[in-house]
C-alpha positions as YAML, in Angstrom:
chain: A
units: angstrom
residues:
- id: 1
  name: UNK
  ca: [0.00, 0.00, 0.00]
- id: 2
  name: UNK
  ca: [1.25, 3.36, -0.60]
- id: 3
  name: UNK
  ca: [0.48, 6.07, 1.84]
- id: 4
  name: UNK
  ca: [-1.61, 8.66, 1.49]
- id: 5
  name: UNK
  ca: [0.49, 11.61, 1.62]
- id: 6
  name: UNK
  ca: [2.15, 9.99, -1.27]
- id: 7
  name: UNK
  ca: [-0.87, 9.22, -3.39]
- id: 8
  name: UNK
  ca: [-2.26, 13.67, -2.45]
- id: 9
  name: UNK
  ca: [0.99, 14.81, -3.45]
- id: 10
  name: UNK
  ca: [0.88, 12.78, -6.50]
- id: 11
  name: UNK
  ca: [-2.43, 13.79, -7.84]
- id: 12
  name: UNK
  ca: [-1.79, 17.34, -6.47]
- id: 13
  name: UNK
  ca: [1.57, 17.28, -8.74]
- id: 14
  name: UNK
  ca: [0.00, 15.09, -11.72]
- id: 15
  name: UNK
  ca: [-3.39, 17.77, -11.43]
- id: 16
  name: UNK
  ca: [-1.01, 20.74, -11.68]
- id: 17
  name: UNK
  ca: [0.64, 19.62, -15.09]
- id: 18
  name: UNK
  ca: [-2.86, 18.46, -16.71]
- id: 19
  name: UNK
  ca: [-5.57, 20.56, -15.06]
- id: 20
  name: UNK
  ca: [-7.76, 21.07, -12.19]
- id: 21
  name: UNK
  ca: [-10.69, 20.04, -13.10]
- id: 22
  name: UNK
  ca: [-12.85, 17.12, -11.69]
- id: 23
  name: UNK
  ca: [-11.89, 15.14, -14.69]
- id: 24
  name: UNK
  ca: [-8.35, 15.05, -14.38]
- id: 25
  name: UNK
  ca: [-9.11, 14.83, -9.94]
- id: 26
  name: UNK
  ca: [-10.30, 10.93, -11.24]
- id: 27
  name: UNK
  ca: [-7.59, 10.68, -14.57]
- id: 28
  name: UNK
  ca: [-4.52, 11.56, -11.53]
- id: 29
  name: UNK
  ca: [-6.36, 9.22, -9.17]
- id: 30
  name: UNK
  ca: [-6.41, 6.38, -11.62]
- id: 31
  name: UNK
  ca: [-2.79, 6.75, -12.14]
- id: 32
  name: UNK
  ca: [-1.38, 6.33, -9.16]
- id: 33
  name: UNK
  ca: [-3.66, 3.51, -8.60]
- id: 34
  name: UNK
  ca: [-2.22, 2.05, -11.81]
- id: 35
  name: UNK
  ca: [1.07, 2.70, -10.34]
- id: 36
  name: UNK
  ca: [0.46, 1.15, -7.65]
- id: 37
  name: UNK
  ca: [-0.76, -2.14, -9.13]
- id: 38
  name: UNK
  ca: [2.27, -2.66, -11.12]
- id: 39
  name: UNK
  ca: [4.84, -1.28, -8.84]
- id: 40
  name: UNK
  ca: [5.28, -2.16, -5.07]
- id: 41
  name: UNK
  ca: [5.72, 1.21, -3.19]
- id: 42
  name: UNK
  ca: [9.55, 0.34, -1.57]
- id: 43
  name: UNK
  ca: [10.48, 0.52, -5.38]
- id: 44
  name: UNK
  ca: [8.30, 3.59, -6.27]
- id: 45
  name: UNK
  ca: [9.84, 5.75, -3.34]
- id: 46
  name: UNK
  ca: [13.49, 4.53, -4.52]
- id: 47
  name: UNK
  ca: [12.90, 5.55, -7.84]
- id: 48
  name: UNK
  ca: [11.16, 9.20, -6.90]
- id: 49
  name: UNK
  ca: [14.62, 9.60, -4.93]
- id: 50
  name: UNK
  ca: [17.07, 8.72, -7.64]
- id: 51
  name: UNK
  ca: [15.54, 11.10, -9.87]
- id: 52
  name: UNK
  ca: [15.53, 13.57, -7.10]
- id: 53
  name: UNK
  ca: [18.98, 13.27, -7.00]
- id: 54
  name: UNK
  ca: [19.58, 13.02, -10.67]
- id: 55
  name: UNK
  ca: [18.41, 16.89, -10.52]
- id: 56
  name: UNK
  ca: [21.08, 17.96, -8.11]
- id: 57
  name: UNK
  ca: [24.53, 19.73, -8.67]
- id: 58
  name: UNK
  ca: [27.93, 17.64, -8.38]
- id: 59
  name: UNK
  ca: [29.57, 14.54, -8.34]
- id: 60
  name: UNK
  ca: [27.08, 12.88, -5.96]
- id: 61
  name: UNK
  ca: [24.32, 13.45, -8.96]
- id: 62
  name: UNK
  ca: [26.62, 11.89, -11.59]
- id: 63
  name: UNK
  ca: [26.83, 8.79, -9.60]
- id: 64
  name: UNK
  ca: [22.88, 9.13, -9.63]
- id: 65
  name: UNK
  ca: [22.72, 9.50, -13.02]
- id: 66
  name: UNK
  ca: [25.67, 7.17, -14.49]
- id: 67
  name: UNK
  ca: [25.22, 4.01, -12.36]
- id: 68
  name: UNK
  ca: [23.08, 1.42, -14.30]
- id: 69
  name: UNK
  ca: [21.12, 0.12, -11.77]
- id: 70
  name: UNK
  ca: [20.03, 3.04, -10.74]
- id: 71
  name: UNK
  ca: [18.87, 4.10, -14.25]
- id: 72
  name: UNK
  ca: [16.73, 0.25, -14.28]
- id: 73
  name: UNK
  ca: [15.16, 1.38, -10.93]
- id: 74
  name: UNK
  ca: [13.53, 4.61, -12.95]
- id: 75
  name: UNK
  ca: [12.93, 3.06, -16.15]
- id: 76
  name: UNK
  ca: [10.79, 1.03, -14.11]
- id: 77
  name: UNK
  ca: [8.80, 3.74, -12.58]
- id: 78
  name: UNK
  ca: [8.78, 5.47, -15.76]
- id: 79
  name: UNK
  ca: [7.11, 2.52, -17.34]
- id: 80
  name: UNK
  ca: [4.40, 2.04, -15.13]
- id: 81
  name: UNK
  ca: [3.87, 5.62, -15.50]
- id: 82
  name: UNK
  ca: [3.63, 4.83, -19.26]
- id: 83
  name: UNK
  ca: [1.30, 1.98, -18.69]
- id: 84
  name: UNK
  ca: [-0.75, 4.05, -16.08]
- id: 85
  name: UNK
  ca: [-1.32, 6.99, -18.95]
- id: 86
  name: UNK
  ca: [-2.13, 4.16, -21.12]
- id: 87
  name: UNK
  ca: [-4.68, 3.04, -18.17]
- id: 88
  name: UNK
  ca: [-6.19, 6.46, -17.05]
- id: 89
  name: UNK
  ca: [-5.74, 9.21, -20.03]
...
């Protein structure tokens, strides 16, 4: 289960970029439902930080952005994202 302060600020981020309107309230909903269906949260919450830190200054963020497994970790968020447009919009 993912909390719920992760699921608002979700929709509150994902409602911000499409709209806020009812419609997209249910389309942002949907998608972090989706989300959550494919990915277990542990993995969600390592991914959001990676790309956190991918978005920093310095040689800490290179080692973010250059290690491999790291990069699999978000391409897995980032497909489940893709699957939960797919889903929801």
């Amino acid at each position: 289960d993912y909390p719920t302060p992760v699921i608002v600020d979700y929709v509150i981020g994902c409602m911000a970029s499409n709209g806020e309107t009812q419609d997209m309230l249910r389309r942002c909903s949907c998608s972090i439902d989706a989300i959550a269906s494919i990915i277990p949260y542990d993995t969600y919450e390592q991914a959001e930080t990676i790309m956190r830190m991918q978005q920093t200054m310095g040689a800490q963020a290179t080692l973010f952005r250059n290690t491999k497994a790291l990069r699999m970790k978000v391409d897995e968020l980032r497909l489940a994202q893709v699957e939960a447009d797919f889903r929801c919009f």
